[in-house]
Residue frames relative to the residue before (quaternion, step in Angstrom):
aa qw qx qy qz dx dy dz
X 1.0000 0.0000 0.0000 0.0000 0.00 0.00 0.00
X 0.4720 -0.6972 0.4671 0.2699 3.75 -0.88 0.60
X 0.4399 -0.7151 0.5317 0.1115 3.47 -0.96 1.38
X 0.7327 0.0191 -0.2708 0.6241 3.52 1.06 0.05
X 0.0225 -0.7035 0.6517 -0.2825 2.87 -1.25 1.45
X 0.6139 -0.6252 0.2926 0.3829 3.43 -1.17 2.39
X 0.3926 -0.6150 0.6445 0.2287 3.59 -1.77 0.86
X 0.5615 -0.6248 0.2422 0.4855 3.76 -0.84 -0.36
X 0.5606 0.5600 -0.3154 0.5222 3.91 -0.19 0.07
X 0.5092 0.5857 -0.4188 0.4715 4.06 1.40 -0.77
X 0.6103 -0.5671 0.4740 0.2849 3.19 -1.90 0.84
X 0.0289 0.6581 -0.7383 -0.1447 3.90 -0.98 0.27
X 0.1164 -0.6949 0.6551 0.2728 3.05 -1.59 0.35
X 0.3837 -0.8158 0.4317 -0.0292 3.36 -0.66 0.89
X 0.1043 0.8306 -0.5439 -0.0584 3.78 0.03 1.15
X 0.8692 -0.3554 -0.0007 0.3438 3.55 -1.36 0.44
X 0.2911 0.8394 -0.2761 0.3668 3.10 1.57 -1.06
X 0.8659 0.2319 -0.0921 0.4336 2.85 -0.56 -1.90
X 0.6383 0.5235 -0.3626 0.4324 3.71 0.98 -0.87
X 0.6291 0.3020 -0.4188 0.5811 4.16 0.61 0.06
X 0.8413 0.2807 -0.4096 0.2135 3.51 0.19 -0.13
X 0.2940 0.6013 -0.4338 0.6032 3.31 1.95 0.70
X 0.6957 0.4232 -0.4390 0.3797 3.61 0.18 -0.73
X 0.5384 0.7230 -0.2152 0.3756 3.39 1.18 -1.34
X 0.8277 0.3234 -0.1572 0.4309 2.86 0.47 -1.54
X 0.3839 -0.6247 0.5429 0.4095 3.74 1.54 -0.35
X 0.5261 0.5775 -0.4534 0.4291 4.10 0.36 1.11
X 0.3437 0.7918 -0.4041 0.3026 3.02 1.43 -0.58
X 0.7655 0.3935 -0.1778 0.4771 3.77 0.56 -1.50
X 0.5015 0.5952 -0.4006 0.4834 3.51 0.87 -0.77
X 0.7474 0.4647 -0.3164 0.3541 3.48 0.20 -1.76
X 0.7145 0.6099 -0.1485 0.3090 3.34 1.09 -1.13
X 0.8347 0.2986 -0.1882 0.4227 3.11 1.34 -0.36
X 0.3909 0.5531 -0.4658 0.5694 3.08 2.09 0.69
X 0.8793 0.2429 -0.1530 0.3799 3.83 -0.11 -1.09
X 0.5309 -0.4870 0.6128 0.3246 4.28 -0.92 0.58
X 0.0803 0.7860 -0.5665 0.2341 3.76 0.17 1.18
X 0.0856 0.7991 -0.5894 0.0820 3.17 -0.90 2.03
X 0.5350 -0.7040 0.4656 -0.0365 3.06 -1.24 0.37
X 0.0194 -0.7187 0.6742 0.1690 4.06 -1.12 -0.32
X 0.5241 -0.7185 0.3747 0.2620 3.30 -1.04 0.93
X 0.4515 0.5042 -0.5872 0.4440 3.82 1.26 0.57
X 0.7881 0.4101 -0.3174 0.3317 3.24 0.58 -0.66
X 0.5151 0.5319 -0.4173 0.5269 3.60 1.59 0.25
X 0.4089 0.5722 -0.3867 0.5966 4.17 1.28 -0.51
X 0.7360 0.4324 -0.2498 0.4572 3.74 -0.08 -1.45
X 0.7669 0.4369 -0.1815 0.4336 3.72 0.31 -0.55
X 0.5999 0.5295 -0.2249 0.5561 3.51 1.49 -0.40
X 0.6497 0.5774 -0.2690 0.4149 3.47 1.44 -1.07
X 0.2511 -0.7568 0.5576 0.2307 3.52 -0.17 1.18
X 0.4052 -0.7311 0.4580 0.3024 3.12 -1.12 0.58
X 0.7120 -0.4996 0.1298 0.4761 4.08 -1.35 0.15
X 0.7484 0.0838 -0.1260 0.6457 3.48 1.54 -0.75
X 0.7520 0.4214 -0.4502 0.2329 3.23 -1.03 1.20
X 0.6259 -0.3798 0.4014 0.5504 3.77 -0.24 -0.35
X 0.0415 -0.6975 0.6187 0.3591 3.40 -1.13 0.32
X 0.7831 -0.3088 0.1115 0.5282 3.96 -0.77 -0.41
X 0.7855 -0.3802 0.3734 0.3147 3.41 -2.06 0.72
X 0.8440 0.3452 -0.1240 0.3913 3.45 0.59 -1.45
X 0.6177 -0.5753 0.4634 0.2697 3.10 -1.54 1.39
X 0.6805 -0.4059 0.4276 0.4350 3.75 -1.41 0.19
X 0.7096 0.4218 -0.3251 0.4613 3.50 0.46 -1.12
X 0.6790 0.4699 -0.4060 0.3915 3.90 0.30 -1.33
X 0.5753 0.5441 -0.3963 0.4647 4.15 1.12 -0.90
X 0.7331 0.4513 -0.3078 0.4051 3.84 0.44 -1.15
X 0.7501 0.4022 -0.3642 0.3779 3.52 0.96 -0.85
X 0.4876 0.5822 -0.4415 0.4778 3.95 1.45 0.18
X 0.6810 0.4070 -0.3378 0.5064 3.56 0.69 0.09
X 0.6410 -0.5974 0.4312 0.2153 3.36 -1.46 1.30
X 0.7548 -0.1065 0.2514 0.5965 2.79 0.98 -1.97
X 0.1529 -0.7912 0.5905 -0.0437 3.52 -0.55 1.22
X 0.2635 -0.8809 0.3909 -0.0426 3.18 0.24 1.91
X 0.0833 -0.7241 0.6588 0.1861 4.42 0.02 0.67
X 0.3226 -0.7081 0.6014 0.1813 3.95 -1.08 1.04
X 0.3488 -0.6291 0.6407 0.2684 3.48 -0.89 1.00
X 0.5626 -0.5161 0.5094 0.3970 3.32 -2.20 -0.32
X 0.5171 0.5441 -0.4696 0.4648 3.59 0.88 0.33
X 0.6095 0.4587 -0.3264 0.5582 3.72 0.95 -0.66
X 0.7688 0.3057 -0.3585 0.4324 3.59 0.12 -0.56
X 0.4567 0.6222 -0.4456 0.4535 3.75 1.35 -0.21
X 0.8308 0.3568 -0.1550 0.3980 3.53 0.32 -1.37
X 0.5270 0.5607 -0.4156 0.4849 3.41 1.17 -0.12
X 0.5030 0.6552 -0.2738 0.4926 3.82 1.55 -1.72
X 0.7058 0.5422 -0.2699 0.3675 3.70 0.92 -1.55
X 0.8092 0.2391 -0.0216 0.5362 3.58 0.69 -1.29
X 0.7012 0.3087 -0.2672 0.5845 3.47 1.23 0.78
X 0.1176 0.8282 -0.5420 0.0807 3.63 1.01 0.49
X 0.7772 0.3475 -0.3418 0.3979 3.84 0.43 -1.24
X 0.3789 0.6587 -0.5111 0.4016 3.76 1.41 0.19
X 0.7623 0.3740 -0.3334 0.4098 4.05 0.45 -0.70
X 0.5548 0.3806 -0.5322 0.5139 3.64 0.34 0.89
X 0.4571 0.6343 -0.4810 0.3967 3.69 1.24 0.12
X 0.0432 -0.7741 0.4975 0.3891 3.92 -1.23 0.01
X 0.1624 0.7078 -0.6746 0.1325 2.27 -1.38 1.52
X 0.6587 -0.6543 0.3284 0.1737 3.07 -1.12 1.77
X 0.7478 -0.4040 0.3227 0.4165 3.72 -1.42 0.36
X 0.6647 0.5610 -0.2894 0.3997 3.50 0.69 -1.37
X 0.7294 0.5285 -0.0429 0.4322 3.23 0.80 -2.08
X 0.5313 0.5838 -0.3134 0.5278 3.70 1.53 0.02
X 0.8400 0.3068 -0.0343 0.4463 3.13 0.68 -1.45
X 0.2958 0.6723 -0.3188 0.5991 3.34 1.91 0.47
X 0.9310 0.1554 -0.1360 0.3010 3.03 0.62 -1.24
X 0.2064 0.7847 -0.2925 0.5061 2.74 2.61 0.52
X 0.7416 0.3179 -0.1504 0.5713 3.39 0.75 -1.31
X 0.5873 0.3812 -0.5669 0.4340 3.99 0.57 -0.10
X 0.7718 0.3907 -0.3306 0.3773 3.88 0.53 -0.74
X 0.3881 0.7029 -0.3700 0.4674 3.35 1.71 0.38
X 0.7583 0.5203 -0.1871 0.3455 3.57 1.32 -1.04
X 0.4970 -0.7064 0.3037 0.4023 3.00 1.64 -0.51
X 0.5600 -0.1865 0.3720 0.7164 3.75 -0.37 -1.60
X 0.4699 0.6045 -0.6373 0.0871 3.24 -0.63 0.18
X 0.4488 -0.7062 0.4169 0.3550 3.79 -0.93 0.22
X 0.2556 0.7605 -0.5740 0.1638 3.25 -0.37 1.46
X 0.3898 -0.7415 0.4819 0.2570 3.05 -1.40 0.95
X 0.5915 -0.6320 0.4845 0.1265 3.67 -1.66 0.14
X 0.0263 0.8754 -0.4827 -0.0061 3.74 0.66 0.68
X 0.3480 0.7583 -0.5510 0.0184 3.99 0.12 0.06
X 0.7115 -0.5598 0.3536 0.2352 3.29 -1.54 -0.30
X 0.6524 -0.3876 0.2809 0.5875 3.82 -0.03 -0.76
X 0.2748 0.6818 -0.5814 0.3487 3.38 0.65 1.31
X 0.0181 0.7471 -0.6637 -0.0334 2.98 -1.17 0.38
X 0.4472 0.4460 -0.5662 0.5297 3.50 1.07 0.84
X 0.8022 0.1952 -0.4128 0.3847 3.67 0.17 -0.24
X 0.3848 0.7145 -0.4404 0.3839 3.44 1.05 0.32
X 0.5800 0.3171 -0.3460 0.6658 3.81 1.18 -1.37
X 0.6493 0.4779 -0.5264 0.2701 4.31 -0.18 -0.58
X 0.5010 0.6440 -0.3280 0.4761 3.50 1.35 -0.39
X 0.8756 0.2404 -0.1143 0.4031 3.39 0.60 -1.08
X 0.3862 0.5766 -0.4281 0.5789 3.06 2.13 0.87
X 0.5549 0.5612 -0.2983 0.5369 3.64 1.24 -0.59
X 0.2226 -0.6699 0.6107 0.3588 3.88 0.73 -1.06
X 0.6528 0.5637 -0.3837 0.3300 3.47 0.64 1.18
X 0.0647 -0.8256 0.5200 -0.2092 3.43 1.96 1.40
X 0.8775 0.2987 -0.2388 0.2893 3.16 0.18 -1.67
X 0.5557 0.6521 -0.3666 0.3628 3.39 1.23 0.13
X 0.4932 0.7078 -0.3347 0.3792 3.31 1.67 -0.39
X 0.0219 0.8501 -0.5249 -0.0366 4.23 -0.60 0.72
X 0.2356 -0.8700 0.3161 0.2962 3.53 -0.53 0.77
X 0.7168 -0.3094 0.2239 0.5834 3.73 -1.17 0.05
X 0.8033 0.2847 -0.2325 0.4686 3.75 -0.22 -1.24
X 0.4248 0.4920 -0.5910 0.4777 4.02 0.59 0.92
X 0.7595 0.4602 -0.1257 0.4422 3.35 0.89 -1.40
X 0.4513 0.5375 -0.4068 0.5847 3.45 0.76 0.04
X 0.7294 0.5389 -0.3045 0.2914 3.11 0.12 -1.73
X 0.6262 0.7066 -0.0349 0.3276 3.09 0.99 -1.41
X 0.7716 0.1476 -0.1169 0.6076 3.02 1.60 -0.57
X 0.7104 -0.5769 0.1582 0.3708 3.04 1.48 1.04
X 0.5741 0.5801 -0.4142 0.4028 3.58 1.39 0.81
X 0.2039 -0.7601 0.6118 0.0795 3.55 -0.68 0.87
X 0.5197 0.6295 -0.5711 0.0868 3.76 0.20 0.18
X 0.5944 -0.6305 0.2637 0.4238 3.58 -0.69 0.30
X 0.3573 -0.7756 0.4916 0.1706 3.47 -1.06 1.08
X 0.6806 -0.4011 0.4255 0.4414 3.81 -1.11 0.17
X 0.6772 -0.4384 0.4582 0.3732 3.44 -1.11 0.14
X 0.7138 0.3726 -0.1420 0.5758 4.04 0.56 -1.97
X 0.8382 0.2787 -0.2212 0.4132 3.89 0.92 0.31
X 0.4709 0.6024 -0.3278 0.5549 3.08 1.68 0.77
X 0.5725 -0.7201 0.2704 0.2839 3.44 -0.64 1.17
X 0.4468 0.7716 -0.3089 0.3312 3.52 1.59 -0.23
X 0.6638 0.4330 -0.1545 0.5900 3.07 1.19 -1.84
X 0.6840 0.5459 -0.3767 0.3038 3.91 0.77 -0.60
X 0.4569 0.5924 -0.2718 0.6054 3.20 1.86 -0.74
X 0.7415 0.4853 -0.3120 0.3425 3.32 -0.02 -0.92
X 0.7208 0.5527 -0.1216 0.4002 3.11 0.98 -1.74
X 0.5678 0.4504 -0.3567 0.5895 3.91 1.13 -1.18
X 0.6788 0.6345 -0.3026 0.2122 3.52 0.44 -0.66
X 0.6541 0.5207 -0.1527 0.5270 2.92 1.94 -1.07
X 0.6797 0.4367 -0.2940 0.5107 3.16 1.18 -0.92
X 0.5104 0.5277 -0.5669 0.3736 3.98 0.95 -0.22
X 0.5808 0.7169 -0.1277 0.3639 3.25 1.02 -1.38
X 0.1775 -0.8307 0.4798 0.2197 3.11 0.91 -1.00
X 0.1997 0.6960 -0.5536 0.4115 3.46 1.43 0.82
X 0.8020 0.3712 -0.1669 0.4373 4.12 0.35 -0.75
């Protein structure tokens, strides 16, 4: 388990993933009103987009935008310079949202922010192409954190996140 791990009030950035299975799980609001949770608006589009069979999320466009600090739109100069100092990252998959996520984490500089994604593991390895693996936290850490215990999916439970960073340090993935 990671020894440093997001406090409340700390940035998360947050891609769709995690935002339908918070909604799902009814944490969504909790999560939101402990941690300074940002975002990019592909990855707020992507999360709105119901899907062909099932339900997409509870919350209305507006109630999703106002749970975010900052909901960040990536110019073509940001995704250029990110493209520049992350070139072997674009043969990686990783999705529209999960690009421009990580557009806007290398957009921030040094700051201390934390990584929140889903059962990717394409933007997981773009993380550790970035040197920023260890910055990466999963759903059921964050839950925890604010005092929920309900059980989490396997790809969002802190087991498989252990497991997974582990493979990809490794280079097993």
């Amino acid at each position: 388990m990671q020894s440093n791990v997001p406090k409340n009030g700390d940035i998360i950035l947050i891609d769709a993933n995690v935002i339908i299975e918070a909604d799902k799980l009814k944490t969504w609001k909790a999560i939101a009103g402990a941690y300074n949770l940002h975002t990019v608006e592909t990855v707020i589009k992507e999360a709105l987009r119901k899907p062909v069979q099932g339900q997409g999320i509870s919350m209305t466009e507006a109630n999703l935008r106002c749970s975010f600090s900052a909901i960040h739109s990536i110019s073509e100069e940001e995704s250029a310079d990110w493209i520049l100092n992350y070139p072997e990252l674009l043969d990686s998959a990783i999705d529209d949202g999960e690009r421009d996520l990580l557009t806007y984490f290398h957009c921030c500089g040094d700051k201390k922010i934390w990584f929140l994604c889903g059962p990717d593991v394409g933007a997981m390895k773009g993380l550790h192409g970035m040197g920023l693996l260890d910055q990466l936290v999963s759903l059921e850490l964050l839950q925890k954190s604010c005092g929920i215990k309900n059980k989490i999916k396997n790809h969002f439970n802190q087991k498989w996140h252990d497991s997974t960073v582990y493979e990809i340090k490794s280079n097993l993935r």
